[in-house]
C-alpha positions in Angstrom: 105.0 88.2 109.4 106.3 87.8 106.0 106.7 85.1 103.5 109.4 84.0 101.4 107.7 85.7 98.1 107.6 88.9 99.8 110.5 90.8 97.7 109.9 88.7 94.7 106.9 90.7 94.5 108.0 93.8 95.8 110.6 94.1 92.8 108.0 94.4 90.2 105.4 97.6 89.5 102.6 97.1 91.0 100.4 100.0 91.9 97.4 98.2 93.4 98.3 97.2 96.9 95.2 94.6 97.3 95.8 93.3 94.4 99.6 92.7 95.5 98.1 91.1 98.5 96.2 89.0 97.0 99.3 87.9 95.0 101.1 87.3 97.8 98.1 85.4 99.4 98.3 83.2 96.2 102.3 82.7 96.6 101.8 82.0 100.5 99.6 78.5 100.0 102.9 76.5 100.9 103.6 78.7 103.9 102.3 78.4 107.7 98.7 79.0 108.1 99.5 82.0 110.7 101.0 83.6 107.7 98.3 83.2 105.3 95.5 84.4 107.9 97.3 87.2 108.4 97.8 88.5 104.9 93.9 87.8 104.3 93.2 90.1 107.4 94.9 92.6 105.9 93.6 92.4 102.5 90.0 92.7 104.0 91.2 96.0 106.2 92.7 97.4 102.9 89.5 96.2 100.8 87.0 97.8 103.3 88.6 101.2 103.3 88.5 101.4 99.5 84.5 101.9 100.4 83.9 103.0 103.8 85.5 105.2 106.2 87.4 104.1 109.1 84.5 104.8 111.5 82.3 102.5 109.4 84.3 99.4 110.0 84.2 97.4 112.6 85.8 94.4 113.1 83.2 92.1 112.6 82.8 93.3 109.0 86.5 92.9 108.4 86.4 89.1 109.8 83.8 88.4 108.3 85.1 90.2 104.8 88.4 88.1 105.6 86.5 84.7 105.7 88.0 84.5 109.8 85.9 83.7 112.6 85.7 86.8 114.9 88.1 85.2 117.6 90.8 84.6 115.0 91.4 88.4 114.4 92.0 88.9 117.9 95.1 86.3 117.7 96.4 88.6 115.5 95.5 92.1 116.1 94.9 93.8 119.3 91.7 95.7 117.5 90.8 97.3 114.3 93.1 100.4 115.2 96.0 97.8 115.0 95.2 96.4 111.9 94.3 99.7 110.0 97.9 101.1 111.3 99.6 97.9 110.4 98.0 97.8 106.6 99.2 101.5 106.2 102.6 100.9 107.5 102.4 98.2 105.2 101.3 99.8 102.2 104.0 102.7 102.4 106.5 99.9 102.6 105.2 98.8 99.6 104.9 102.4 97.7 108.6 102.1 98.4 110.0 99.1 97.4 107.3 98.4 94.3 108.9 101.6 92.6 111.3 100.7 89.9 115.3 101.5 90.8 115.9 105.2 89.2 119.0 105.0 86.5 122.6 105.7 87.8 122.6 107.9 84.7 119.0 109.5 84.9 119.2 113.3 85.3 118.2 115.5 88.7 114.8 115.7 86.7 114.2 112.5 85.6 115.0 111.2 89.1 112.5 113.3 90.9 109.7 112.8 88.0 110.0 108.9 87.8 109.3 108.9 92.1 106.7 111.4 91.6 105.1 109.6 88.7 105.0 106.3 90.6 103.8 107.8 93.8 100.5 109.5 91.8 100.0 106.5 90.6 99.9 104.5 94.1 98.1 106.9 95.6 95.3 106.9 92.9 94.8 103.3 93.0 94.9 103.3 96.8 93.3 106.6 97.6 91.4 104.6 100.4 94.2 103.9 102.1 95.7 107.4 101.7 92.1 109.1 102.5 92.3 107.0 106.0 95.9 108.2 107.2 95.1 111.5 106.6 91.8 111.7 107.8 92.6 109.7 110.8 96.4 111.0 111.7 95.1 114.3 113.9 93.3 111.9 116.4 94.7 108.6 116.4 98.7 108.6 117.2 99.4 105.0 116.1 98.6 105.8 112.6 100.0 109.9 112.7 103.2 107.8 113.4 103.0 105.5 111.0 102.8 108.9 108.7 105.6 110.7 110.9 107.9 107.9 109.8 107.3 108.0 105.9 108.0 111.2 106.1 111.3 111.5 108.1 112.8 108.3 106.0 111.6 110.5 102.8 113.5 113.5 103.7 116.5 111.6 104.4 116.7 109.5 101.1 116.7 113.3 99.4 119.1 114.5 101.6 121.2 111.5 100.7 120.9 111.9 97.5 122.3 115.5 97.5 125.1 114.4 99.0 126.1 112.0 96.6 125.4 114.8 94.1 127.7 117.5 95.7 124.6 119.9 96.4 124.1 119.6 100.1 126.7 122.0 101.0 125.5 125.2 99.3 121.9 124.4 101.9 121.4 125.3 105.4 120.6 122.1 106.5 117.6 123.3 108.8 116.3 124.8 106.1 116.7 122.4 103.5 115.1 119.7 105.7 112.1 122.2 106.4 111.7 122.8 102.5 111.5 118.8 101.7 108.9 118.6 104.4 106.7 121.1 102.8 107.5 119.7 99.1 106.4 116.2 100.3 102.8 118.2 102.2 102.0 119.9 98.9 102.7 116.3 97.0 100.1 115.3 99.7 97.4 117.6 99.8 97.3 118.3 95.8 96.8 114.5 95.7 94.1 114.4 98.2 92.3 116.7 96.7 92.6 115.6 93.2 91.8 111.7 94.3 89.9 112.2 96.7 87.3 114.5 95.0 87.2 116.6 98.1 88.3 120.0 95.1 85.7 120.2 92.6 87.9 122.2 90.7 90.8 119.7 90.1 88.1 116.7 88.9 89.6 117.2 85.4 93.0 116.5 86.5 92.3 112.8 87.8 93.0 111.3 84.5 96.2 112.6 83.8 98.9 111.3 86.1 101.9 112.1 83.6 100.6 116.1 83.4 100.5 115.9 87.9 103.4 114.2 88.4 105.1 116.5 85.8 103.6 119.6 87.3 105.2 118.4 90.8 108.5 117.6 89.4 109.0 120.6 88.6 108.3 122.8 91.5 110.4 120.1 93.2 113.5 120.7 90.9 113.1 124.4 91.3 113.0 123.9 95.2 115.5 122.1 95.3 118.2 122.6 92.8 117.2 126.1 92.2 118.5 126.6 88.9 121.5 124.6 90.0 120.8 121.6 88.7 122.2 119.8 85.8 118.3 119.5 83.8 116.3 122.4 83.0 112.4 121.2 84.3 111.4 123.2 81.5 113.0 120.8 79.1 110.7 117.9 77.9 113.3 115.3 77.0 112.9 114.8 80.3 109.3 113.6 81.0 109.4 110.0 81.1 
């Protein structure tokens, strides 16, 4: 359930997803109170797993951390495996629509760099969230799905985009869809572990979103385009 605010909100940055909750939350106090009890649900869920691990929560803690009476979440969510699948569903919606629209005129490299850039910075500000899907998505389908999805809508928007371009046809397209795949579970893990603090190694990098997101631009460009494309990743104009 959404309220009328919803892509009001969703067309400006905004990297913190509780804190666009809790906008929304703020925008809702007009709307039905089903709405509102909702969003506050979720907000707890995505609060909770900012400090705890999934196994840690129960949902007890996020009624009570929701300001709901225990019976009240169950009008609402089928049990805490619902609500954590739903607030991750939610957030990648969000990653998606918060990011700004890329330039008609921006180049192969500036396209890929300002998604890039914009997804670091999502998933440093919600590396709960982030640490919970992938944590969770080997033994809980609901939520693997929720991943499976993201994804499979990714690899299409790049495909898309190639087409558009004129650079589809020099691809296999097997092998081009298995490349994105494996470009968006390096993005993935090289985030986890930089976030994350699960590589000791990478702790220096955890301030520098620009030098990340540049770094993965361009082994994405060179994937990708090859040499082919119209921007050298080499070049700096380029780093937005």
């Amino acid at each position: 359930m959404r309220g009328k605010n919803e892509v009001d909100f969703l067309s400006v940055e905004e990297f913190d997803y509780v804190s666009y909750l809790e906008k929304r939350l703020a925008a809702a106090h007009g709307e039905k109170k089903i709405i509102r009890t909702e969003i506050q649900i979720e907000i707890a869920t995505a609060k909770l797993l900012r400090e705890k691990n999934y196994h840690a929560i129960t949902v007890n803690l996020i009624a009570n951390t929701a300001g709901v009476a225990h019976g009240t979440f169950y009008r609402y969510f089928t049990d805490k495996r619902s609500v954590v699948a739903k607030t991750i569903a939610d957030y990648f919606r969000f990653v998606r629509a918060s990011r700004l629209p890329i330039p008609r005129d921006a180049s192969q490299f500036e396209a890929i760099h300002q998604a890039n850039l914009h997804y670091v910075e999502c998933f440093r500000r919600n590396v709960g969230l982030m640490r919970c899907h992938f944590r969770l998505k080997d033994e809980d389908e609901v939520i693997a799905e929720v991943g499976r999805h993201a994804d499979a809508a990714m690899v299409d928007r790049v495909i898309d985009r190639l087409r558009r371009e004129g650079e589809f046809d020099r691809w296999d397209p097997a092998r081009l869809r298995l490349t994105i795949f494996c470009l968006i579970g390096m993005v993935d893990e090289l985030l986890l572990k930089i976030y994350s603090q699960t590589q000791p190694a990478l702790a220096e990098f955890e301030d520098a979103p620009q030098l990340v997101a540049t770094t993965l631009s361009q082994m994405w460009f060179s994937a990708i385009y090859g040499g082919h494309g119209s921007q050298d990743p080499g070049d700096t104009s380029s780093r937005v």
